[in-house]
C-alpha positions in Angstrom: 151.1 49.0 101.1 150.4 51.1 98.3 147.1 52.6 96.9 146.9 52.1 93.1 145.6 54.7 90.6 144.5 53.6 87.3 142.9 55.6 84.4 141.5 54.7 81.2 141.3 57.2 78.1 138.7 56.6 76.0 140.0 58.0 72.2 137.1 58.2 69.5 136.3 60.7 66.9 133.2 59.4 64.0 134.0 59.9 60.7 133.9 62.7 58.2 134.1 65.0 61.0 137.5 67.0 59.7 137.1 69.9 61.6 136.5 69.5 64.4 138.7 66.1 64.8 141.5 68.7 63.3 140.8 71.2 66.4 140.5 68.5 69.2 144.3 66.9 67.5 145.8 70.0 68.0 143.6 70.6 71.1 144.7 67.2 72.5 145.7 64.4 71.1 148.8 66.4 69.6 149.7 67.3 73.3 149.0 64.8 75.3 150.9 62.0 72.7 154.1 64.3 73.1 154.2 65.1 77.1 154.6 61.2 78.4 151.4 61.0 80.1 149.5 58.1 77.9 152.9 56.0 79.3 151.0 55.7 82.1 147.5 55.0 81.3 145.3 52.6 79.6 143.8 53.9 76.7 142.0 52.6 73.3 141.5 54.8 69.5 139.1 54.4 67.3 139.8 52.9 64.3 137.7 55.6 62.2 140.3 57.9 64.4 143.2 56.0 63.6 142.0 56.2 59.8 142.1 59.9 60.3 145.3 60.2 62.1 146.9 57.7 59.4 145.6 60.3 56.6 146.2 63.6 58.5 149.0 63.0 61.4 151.0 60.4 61.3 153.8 61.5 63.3 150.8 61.9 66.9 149.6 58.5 65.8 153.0 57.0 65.7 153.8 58.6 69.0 150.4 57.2 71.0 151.2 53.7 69.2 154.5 53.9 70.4 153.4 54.8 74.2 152.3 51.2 74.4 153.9 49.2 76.8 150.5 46.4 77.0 148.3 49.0 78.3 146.3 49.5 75.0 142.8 48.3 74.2 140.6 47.7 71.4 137.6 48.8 70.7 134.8 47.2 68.0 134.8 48.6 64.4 132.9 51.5 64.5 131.5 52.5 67.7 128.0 50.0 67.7 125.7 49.9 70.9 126.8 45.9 71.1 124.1 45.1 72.9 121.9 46.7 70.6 123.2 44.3 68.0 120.4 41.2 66.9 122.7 39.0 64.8 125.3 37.2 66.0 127.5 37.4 63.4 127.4 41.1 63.6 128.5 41.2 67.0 131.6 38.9 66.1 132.3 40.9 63.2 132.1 44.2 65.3 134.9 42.7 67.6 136.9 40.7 64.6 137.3 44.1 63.0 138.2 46.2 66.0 141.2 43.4 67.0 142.3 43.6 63.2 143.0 47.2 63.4 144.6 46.8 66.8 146.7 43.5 65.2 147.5 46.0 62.3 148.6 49.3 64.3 149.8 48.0 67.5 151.6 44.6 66.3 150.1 42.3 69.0 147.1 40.9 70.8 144.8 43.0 73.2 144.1 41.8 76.2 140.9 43.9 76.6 138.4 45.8 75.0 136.6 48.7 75.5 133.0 49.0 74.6 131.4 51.9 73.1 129.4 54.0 75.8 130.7 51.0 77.8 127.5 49.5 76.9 127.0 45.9 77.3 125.4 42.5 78.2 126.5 38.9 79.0 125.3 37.9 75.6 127.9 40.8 74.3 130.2 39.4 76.7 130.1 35.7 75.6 131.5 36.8 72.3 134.0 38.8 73.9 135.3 35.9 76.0 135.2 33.9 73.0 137.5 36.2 70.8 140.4 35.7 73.7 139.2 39.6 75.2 140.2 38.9 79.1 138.9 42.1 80.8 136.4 45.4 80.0 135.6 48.5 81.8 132.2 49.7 83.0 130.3 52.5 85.0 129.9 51.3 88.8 126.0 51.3 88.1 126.5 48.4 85.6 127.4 46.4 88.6 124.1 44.6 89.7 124.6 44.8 93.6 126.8 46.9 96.0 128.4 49.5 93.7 132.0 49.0 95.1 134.7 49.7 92.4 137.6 49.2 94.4 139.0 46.0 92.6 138.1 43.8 89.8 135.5 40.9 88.7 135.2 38.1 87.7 132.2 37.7 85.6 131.3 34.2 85.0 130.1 33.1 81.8 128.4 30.0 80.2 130.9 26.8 79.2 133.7 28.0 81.4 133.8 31.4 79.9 134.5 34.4 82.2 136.1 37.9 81.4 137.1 40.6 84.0 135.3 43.6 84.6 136.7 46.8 86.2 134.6 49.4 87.3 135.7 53.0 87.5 135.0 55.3 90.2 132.2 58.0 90.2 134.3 60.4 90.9 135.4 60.3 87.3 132.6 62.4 86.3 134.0 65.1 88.8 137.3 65.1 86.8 135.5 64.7 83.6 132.6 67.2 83.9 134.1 70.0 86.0 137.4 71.5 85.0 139.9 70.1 87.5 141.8 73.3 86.0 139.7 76.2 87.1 140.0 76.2 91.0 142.9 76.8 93.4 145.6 79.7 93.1 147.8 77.6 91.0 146.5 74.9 89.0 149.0 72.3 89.0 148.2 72.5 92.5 144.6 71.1 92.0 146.7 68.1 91.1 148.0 67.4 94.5 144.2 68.8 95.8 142.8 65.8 93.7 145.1 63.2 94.9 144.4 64.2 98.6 140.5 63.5 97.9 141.3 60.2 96.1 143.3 58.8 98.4 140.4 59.2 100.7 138.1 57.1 98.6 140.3 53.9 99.0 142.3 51.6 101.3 145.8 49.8 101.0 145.9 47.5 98.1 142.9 48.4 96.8 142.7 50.4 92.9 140.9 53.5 92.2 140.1 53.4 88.6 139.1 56.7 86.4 137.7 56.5 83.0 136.9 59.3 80.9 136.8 59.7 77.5 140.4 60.9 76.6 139.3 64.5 74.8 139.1 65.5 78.3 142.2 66.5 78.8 142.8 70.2 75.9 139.5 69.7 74.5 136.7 69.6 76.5 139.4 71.2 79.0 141.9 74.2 77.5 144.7 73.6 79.6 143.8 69.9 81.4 146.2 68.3 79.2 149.2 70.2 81.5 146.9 69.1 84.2 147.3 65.6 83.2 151.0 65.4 82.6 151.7 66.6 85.9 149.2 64.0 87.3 151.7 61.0 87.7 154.6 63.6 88.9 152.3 64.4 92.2 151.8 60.8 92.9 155.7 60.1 92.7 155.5 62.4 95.4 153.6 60.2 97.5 154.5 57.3 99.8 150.8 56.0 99.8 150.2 55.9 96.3 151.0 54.6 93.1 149.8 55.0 88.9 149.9 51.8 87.8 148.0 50.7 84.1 144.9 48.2 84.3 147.1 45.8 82.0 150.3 46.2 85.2 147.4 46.0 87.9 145.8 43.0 86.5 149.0 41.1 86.1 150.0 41.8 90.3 146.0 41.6 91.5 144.0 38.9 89.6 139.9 39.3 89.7 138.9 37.0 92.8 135.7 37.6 93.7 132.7 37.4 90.8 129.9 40.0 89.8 127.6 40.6 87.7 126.5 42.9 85.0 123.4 44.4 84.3 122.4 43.7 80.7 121.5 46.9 78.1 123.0 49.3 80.4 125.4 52.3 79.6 127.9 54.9 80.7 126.3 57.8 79.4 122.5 56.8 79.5 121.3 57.1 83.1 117.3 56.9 82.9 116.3 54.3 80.6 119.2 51.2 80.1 119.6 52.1 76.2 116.8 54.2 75.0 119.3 56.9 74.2 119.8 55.1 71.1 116.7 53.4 70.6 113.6 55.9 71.7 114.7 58.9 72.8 115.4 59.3 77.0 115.2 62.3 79.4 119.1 61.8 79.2 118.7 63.9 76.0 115.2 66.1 76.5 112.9 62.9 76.3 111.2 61.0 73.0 112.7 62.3 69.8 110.8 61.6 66.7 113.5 60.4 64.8 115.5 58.1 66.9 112.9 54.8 66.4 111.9 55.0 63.2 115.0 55.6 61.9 116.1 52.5 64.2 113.8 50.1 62.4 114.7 51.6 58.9 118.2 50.7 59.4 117.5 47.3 60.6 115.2 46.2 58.0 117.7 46.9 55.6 120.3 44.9 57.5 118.1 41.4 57.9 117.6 42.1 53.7 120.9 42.7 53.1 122.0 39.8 55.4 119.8 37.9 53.2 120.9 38.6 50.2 124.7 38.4 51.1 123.6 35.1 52.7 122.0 33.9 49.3 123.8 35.6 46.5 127.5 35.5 47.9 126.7 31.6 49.6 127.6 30.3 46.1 130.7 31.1 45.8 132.3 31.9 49.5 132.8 28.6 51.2 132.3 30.6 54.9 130.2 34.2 53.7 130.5 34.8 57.3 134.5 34.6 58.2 134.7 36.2 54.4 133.0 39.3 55.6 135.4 39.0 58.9 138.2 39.2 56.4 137.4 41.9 54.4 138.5 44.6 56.6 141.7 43.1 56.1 141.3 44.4 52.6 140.7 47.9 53.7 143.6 47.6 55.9 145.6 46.9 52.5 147.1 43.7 55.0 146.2 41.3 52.4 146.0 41.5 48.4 142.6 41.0 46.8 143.9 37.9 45.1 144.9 36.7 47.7 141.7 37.6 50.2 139.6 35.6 47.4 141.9 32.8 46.6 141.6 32.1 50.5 137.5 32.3 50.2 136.8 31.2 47.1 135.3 27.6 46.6 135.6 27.4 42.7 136.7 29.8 40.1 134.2 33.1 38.9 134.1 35.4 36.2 135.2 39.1 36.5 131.4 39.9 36.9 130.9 37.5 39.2 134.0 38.7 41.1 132.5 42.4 40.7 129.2 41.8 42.1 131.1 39.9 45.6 133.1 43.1 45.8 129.8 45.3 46.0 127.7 42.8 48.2 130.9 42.7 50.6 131.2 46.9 50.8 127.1 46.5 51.1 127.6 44.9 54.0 130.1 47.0 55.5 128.0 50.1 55.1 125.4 48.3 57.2 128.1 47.8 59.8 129.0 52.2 59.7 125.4 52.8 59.1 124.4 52.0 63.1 127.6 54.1 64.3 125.7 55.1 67.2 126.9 59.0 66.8 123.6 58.9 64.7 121.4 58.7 67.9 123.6 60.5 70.2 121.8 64.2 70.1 118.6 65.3 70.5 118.0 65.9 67.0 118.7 64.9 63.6 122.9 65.9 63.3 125.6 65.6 60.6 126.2 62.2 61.6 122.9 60.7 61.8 122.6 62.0 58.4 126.2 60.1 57.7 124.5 56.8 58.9 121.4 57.3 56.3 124.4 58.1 53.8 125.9 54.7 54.4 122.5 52.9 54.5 121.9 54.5 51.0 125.3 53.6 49.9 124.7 49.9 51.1 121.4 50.0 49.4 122.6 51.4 46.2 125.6 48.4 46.3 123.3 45.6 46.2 121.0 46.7 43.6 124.2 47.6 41.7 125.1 43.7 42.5 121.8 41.8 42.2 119.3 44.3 40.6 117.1 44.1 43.6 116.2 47.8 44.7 116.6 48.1 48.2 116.6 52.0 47.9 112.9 52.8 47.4 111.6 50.8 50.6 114.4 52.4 52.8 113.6 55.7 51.2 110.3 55.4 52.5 111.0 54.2 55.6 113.2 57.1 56.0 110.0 59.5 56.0 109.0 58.3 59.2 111.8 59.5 61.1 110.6 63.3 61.9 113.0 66.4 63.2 112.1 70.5 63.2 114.8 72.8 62.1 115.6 76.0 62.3 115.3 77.6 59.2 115.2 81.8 59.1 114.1 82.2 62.8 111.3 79.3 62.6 111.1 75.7 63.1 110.2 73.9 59.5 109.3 70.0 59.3 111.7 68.0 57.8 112.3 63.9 57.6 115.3 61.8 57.4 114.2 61.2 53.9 114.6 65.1 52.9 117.6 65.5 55.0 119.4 62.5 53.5 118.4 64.1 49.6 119.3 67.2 50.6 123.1 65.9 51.5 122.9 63.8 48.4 122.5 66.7 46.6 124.8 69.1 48.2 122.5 71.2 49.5 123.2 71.4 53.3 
């Protein structure tokens, strides 16, 4: 019987990042959406990458759409923590949005979802199960007992609800974190070296499951994404093995035996569940002095803005809630505002009235892009935290354009509390999120 190989590529660029997502297309997703090889993996994008690719290369997003055969995933919106997530709604938005982009580009239903930083929780999962997502990926440490990854889970869930988790094997990191092209005489070769040690890790029947995120392979790599094409030609080679997708593995092998998940735990945060994007962990140099307070900033604007979308639009939306889910159909241009507010409306409004549901409704979506979790990623302050406070200022600026109510002032301030040093002339200066944020408002950095 044979061995199965599965691999997940994990595609994801933030927005207003044009450079650099430029170099890693040509770098990667260019290559690697021409030479076959994302026929034979599971793999998700983005939708602030598919944006991108929509504006700046059709022809490589056309090709990775076209590679699917029921392998691709989802992915929520714009890259949240989930678990991080207090309202309810916001987690079922998150997920809403990400299948509407899916619905949109791919023309069909996914089957599963991947989660950013694979974080989750069973609360996360509830909702998951609940939008008709029937399996997720996860690191092998998010598996509460023995960490065996060798086939997949059932993870039972309350009122008969239960999604399937598959967790990769460590030795992903190896291919991930150390250039599977930079040892052996030849380095297709490593290839074949690499499919002698998997083989290894795993007995007949059983899977063998790498995740990575897909940038890997050109990027983060020069040259891995020739490393990857060759990939399924060495195991057609082989007797004993076999590549087979998660969505072809799932469909022959069904999750018997159940797990469990650990809740607020993470991929890429090893030391302290989430505090990567909450306090600052060792995973990133220890506390950093922005990460917090920037944290609480953000969500007191969202429970006010919540609030006021909650109030303001309730009097005219007969569901605010499955409005908001709708309006990224608008961005999508899938649906015609007259016809998006037709659907929503419960009784006729003026043009101002109309106006001001326009701006609470891109309010809220701000809030949504404002916790991209990019923002807490790094050690310090970065480009796209400073894009988060842009979108929270936006959001802010939206409702007081809407209602009158200044939102601005209060973030602003709470804005000062979130602290970074930068380098400025050789020497470390003080600076807050506050300064940083009017700085890029006034195109100064």
């Amino acid at each position: 019987m044979a061995k199965h190989i599965l691999q997940h590529w994990h595609f994801y660029q933030p927005r207003n990042n044009d450079k650099w997502t430029n170099i890693i297309n040509n770098e990667c997703y260019k290559p690697n959406s021409k030479n076959g090889i994302l026929n034979h993996v599971s793999f998700n994008i983005g939708p602030t990458l598919i944006n991108w690719l929509k504006e700046n290369d059709k022809e490589t997003l056309e090709r990775m759409i076209q590679s699917d055969n029921g392998q691709a995933i989802a992915m929520p919106y714009n890259h949240r923590i989930m678990p991080l997530i207090r309202h309810e709604e916001d987690i079922k938005t998150q997920i809403i949005w990400g299948k509407k982009y899916f619905q949109t580009f791919f023309k069909r239903e996914p089957e599963g979802i991947w989660l950013p930083e694979t974080a989750t929780s069973r609360r996360v999962c509830k909702e998951l199960a609940k939008q008709g997502i029937k399996y997720t990926i996860g690191a092998p440490w998010q598996k509460k007992g023995e960490q065996n990854t060798s086939k997949p889970y059932k993870i039972k869930l309350e009122k008969n609800l239960e999604i399937t988790y598959l967790f990769y094997n460590p030795v992903s990191g190896k291919i991930a974190f150390n250039n599977p092209t930079d040892s052996g005489n030849k380095f297709l070769d490593n290839v074949d070296t690499t499919l002698d040690q998997l083989e290894k890790l795993i007995e007949d029947k059983e899977m063998l499951l790498l995740a990575y995120d897909g940038e890997t392979f050109g990027h983060h790599h020069k040259f891995a994404d020739l490393w990857a094409e060759y990939f399924p030609k060495g195991i057609a080679k082989r007797k004993d093995l076999k590549m087979i997708t998660i969505a072809e593995y799932l469909k022959e092998f069904k999750a018997k035996e159940e797990a469990d998940i650990w809740d607020n735990s993470a991929w890429s945060c090893l030391c302290g569940g989430l505090k990567r994007w909450t306090t600052g962990c060792n995973c990133v140099g220890g506390y950093k002095a922005y990460q917090q307070p920037l944290l609480k900033a953000l969500e007191k604007l969202e429970d006010k803005s919540h609030e006021i979308f909650a109030n303001e639009a309730g009097k005219y939306f007969k569901d605010i809630w499955a409005a908001r889910n709708d309006y990224i159909e608008l961005k999508l241009e899938s649906i015609k505002e007259e016809e998006f507010f037709k659907k929503h409306l419960k009784k006729d409004i003026t043009k101002e009235q109309k106006k001001s549901l326009q701006q609470l409704l891109e309010a809220e979506y701000h809030i949504q892009l404002s916790f991209t979790s990019c923002g807490w990623f790094f050690p310090n302050l970065s480009v796209q935290t400073e894009q988060n406070m842009l979108d929270a200022y936006t959001a802010a600026s939206m409702i007081k354009e809407a209602t009158k109510k200044d939102m601005i002032t209060p973030l602003l301030k709470d804005l000062t509390l979130a602290e970074d040093w930068i380098d400025e002339k050789g020497k470390k200066r003080h600076v807050t999120g506050r300064e940083r944020l009017e700085l890029y408002l006034n195109n100064k950095i």
